[in-house]
N, C-alpha and C positions, 0 to 999 in steps of 0.2 A: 537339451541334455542328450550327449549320442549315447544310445540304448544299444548293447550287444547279448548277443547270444551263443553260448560257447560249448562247443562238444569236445571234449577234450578225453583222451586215454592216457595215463600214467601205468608206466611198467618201472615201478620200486628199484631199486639198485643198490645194493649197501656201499657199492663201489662210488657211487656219484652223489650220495646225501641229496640233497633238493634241488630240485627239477624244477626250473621257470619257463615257461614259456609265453612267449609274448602273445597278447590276445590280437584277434583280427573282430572286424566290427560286422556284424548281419544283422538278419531282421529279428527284431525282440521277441523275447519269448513269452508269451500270453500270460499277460500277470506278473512278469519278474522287469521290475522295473532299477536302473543302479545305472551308476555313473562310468563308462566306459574308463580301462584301464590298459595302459603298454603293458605291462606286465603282470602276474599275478602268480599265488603258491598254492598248487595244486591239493597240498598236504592240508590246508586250513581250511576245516570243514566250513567255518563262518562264512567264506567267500561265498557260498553256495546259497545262502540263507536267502531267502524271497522275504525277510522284513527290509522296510525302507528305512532307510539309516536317517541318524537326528538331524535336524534340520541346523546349522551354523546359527549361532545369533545374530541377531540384527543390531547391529550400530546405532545407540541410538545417541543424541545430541539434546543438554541439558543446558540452561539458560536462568539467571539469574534476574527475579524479578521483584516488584513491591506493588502498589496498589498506581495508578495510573496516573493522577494528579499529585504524587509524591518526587518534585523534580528535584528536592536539597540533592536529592543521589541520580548518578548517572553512569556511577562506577563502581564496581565492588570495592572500587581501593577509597572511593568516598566512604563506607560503612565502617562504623567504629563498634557497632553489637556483631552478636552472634546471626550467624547466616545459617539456617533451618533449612533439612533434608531431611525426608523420611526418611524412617528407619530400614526401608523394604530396598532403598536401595543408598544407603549411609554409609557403607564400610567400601565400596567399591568406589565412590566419589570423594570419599577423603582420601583414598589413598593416592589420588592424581597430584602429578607434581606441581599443579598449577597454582595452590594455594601457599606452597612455601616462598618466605619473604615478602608475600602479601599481605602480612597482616590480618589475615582474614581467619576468624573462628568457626567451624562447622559446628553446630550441634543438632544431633539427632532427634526428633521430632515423630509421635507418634501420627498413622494416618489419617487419624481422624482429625489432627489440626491440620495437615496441609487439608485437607478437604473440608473444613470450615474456612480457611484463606482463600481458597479458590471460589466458592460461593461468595465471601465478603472479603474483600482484598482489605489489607489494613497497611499500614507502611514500617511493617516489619519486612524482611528479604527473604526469598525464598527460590533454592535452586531445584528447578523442575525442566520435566521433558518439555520437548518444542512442541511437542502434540497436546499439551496442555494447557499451552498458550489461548488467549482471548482476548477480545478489547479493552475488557477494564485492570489488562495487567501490563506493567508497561516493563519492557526489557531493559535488564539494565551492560552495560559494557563490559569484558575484561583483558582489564589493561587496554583501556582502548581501543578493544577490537570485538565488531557486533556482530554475532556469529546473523543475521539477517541480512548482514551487508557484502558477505567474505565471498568471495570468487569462488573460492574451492572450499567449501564445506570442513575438507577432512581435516583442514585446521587447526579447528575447532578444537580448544583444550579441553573440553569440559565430553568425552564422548565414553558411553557406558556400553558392552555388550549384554543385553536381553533377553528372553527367549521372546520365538517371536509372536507369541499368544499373549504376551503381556502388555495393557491397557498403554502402557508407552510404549510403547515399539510402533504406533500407526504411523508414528512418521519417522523414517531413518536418515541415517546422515546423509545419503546421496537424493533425497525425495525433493523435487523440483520447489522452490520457489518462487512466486511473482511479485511483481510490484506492481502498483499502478501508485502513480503520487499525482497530488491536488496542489494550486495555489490562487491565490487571490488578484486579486487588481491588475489588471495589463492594459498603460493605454501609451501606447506611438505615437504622441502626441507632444506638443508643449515641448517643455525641457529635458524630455527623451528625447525628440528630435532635433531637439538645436543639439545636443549630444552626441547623436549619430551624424548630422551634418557636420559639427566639428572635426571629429576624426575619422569621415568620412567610410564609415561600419557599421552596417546595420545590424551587424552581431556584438557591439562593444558592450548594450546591454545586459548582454548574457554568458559574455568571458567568466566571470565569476562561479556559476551557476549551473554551466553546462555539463557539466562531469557530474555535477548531481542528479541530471534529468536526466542523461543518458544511462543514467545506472537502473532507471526504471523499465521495466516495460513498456508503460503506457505514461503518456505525463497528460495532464489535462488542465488549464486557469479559466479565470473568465476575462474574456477577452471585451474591452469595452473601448468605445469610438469606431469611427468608418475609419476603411481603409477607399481611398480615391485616387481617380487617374490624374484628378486636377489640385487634387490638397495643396495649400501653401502654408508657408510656416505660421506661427502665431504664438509667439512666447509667452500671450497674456491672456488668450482665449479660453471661453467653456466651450467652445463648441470642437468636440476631438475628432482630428483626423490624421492619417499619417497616409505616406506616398506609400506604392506595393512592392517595392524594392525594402521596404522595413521587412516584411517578413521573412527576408530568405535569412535574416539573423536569427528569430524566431524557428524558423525551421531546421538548421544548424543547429540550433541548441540540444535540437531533439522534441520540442513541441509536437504531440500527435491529435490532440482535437482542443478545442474549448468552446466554453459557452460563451453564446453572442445574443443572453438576453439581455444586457443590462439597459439601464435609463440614457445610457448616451450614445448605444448604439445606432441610431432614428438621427443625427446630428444634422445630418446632408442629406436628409429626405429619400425617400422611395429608393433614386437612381443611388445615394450613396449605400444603404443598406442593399442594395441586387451587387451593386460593383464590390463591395466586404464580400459576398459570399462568392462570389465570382473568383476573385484573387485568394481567398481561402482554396476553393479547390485547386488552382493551378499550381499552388502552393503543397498540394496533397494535405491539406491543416484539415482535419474531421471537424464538424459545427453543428451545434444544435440550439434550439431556443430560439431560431431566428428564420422565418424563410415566407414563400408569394402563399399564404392560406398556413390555417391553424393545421393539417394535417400532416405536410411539410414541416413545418416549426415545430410540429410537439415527437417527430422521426427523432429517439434517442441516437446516442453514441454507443453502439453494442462490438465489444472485444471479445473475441473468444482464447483460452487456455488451453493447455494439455491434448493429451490425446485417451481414447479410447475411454477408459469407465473413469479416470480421472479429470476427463475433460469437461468444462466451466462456462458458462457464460455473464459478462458484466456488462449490466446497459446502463447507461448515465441520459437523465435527462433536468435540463432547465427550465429555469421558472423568473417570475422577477413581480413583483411587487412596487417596485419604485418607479410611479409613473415619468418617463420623460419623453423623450422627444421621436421616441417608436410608436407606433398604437399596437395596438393587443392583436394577435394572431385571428380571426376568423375564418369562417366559411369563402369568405370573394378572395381573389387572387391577389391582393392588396399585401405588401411586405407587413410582417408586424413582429412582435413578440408573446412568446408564449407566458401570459397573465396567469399570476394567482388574484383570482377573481371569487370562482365558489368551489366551497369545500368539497361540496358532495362529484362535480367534474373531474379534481384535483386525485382525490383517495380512487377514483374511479382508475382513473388512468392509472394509477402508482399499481394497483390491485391488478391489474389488466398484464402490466409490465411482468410484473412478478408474477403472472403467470408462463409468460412464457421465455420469461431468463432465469435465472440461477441466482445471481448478486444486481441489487436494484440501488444506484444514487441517485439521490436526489440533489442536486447542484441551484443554490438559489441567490438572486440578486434581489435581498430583502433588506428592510427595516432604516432608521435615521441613520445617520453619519454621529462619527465621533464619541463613541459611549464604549464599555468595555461589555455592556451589560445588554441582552438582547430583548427587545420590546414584545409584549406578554403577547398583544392583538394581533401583530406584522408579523413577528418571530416564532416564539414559542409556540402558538397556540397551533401554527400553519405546521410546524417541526414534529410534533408530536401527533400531530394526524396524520401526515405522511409515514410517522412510525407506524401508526396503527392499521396504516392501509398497506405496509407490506413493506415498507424501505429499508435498507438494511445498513444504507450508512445515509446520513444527511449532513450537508457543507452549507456554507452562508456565505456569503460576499456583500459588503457593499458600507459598511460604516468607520474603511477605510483606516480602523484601530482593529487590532485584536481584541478578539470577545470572547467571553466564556463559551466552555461546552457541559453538555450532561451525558448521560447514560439511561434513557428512557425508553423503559423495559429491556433493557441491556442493549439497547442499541446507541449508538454514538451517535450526537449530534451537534457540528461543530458551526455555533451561533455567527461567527466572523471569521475570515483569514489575514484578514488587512491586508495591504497592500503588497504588489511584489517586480512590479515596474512600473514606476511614477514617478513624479518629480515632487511630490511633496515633499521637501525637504525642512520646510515653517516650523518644523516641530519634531519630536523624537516620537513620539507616538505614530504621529503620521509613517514616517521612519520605516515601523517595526512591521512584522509580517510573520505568517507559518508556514512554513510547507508542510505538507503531511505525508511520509510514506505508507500506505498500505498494503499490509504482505498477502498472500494468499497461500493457502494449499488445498488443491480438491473441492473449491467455491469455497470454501471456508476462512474468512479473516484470522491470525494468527496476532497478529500484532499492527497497531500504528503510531509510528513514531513522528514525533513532532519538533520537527525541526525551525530553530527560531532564526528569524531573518532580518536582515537589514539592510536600510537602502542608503546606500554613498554616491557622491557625485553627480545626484540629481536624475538618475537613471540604472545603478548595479546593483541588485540585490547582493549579498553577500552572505555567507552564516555566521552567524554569530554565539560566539564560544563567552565562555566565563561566568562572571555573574550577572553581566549585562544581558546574555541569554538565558541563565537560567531567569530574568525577569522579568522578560516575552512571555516565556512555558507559563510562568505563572498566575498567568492571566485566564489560564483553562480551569482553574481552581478557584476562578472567584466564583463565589455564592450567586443563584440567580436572582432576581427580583420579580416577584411575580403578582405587587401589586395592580 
């Protein structure tokens, strides 16, 4: 703000009524602090006042939301009840033009119910500030359009001015956004690659897909099979490999790390596990879960955000429980993967991380194949220690369906992602898959949204809309089993 400081003489004139003179800018006058002005009227004693004038309100941006596992809706134009606003700020959000000819009922709601929904989300609606936002609340769309996805913020129909000491106004409508998004299964193999050797692209995989990934900041999968200098095809093989010309499709897409613990990364022994991580770097592809000694292998994936006091940091590391054809990460120089073996090493390290980053995932290659429901011993039990030793979000990979998630201790922990480039086509299950966007502001999760996927042609994920997606989503709502 340019600070002036003005000496000024007025000699009255009944002949000339009011006298302007244009200000010039010098050094500030000790204490009087004001917005420099081209002009100003000598006669208004106010101009003089050494109070500092009211601060403009803050813009703030308001979003409709229900409890997290509530997918029937995903649109305000889906809701046939009344959509709840407090009362503290009701008259200023009903009068936005956004709600006419939507069908949509506002009713005023005193504060002490939004703030029992915010504690216990129920699958009533409720239109609140973006700084209100949490994981177990899940945003819902209007008219299509999600104010977490929008280019330009100012869009945004739903925007209130505040003063700016009010408990919503921490985040305003121009306040930065991040994303980082997760997915599941990737293997360049098999019938991805007779795919890509048909039409000759090793980005045809990811045609689909890519404008989704690149809208992220950061995108992260688990990446399973070697990548080899000598791979040959094999349309009927377990044992996965793809040539290193596959990734520059993968890098195109906008791919920026993924974990290379899983059970088939070890496929082609020692030299094909050095040669993956090899071509990952040339590739600039970030990797973790995999490398010559447990020390190297258990090196997260750490992204940094923002600047100055709102600046963040997010470290991801893997894990893998499903023995295959890698051995476990140790002390000798030996390639391996980084084992969940014992608890008390596991929470050690999580606890360690979380001390010296911000946001901690935990990224894991766990439990059986084919189940929607995540195994109490393998899964669960390994998920919820990780919560307890500091993790702030936890992913699962590897039973190649979608599985349920919980909210333990209010942390999210998402038990499977299924599949997101494979050629399992055998089945609709196999088929289906999640992406997960999650938002950030100021190290703080805001929202994630779960986007349901599908795979065509034996190799393209694609998103999938309607009811067939909403019956993906609904798989994060099934019940756990924790016999």
């Amino acid at each position: 703000m340019k600070v002036v400081r003005i000496i000024f003489l007025v000699v009255a004139n009944i002949f000339f009524g009011l006298l302007y003179v244009s200000a010039s800018a010098y050094a500030p006058l000790q204490g009087d602090h004001f917005t420099a002005s081209t002009s100003f009227n000598p006669f208004d004693d106010s101009f003089f006042s050494t109070e500092k004038p009211v601060q403009s309100g803050a813009l703030v941006p308001f979003v409709p939301v229900t409890a997290y596992t509530h997918f029937a809706i995903t649109d305000i134009t889906d809701v046939s009840r009344p959509i709840y606003v407090s009362e503290k700020w009701y008259e200023e959000i009903a009068a936005l033009p956004v709600w006419e000819n939507n069908g949509v009922t506002l009713t005023s709601i005193e504060e002490s119910k939004l703030a029992s929904f915010l504690n216990s989300p129920s699958n009533d609606v409720y239109i609140v500030p973006v700084s209100f936002l949490k994981p177990t609340l899940r945003v819902l769309n209007i008219n299509s359009l999600s104010y977490l996805n929008l280019d330009d913020t100012n869009e945004w129909p739903v925007i209130v001015s505040l003063p700016r000491d009010d408990n919503a106004a921490v985040i305003t409508v121009n306040d930065e956004i991040y994303e980082v998004s997760f997915a599941g299964t990737v293997v360049l193999s098999r019938g991805v690659a007779e795919r890509i050797r048909k039409y000759n692209d090793p980005f045809y995989p990811w045609q689909q897909v890519a404008d989704l990934i690149q809208q992220a900041d950061i995108h992260i999968h688990n990446f399973k099979g070697s990548i080899t200098s000598d791979c040959e095809y094999d349309g009927y093989t377990l044992k996965f490999c793809g040539v290193p010309s596959y990734l520059a499709g993968m890098k195109k897409a906008g791919v920026d790390g993924v974990s290379v613990s899983g059970n088939h990364i070890g496929d082609y022994g020692q030299s094909g596990m050095e040669e993956t991580l090899q071509y990952l770097d040339e590739y600039e592809i970030a990797h973790t879960g995999l490398d010559s000694g447990i020390k190297k292998a258990a090196e997260p994936l750490v992204y940094s955000f923002g600047k100055g006091e709102s600046a963040f940091t997010i470290a991801m590391a893997a894990f893998n429980n499903v023995f295959g054809t890698a051995p476990c990460a140790n002390d000798t120089p030996q390639y391996g993967v980084t084992c969940l073996l014992h608890t008390d090493a596991l929470t050690n390290e999580i606890t360690q991380l979380k001390k010296k980053y911000d946001f901690v995932v935990a990224y894991h290659n766990w439990g059986p194949e084919y189940t929607h429901y995540p195994d109490k011993e393998a899964q669960i039990d390994w998920g919820r220690a990780m919560v307890e030793a500091g993790a702030d979000l936890v992913i699962g990979d590897q039973a190649h369906w979608v599985q349920t998630m919980e909210f333990y201790q209010n942390t999210p922990i998402y038990y499977g992602l299924g599949n997101f480039v494979f050629d399992q086509m055998w089945s609709e299950k196999t088929r289906e898959g999640l992406y997960l966007r999650v938002y950030f502001n100021n190290g703080k999760v805001l929202s994630i949204e779960p986007v349901p996927i599908k795979i065509y042609d034996y190799t393209q994920p694609r998103v999938e809309t309607g009811a067939s997606g909403r019956a993906i989503l609904q798989y994060l709502a099934l019940p756990l089993k924790e016999e």
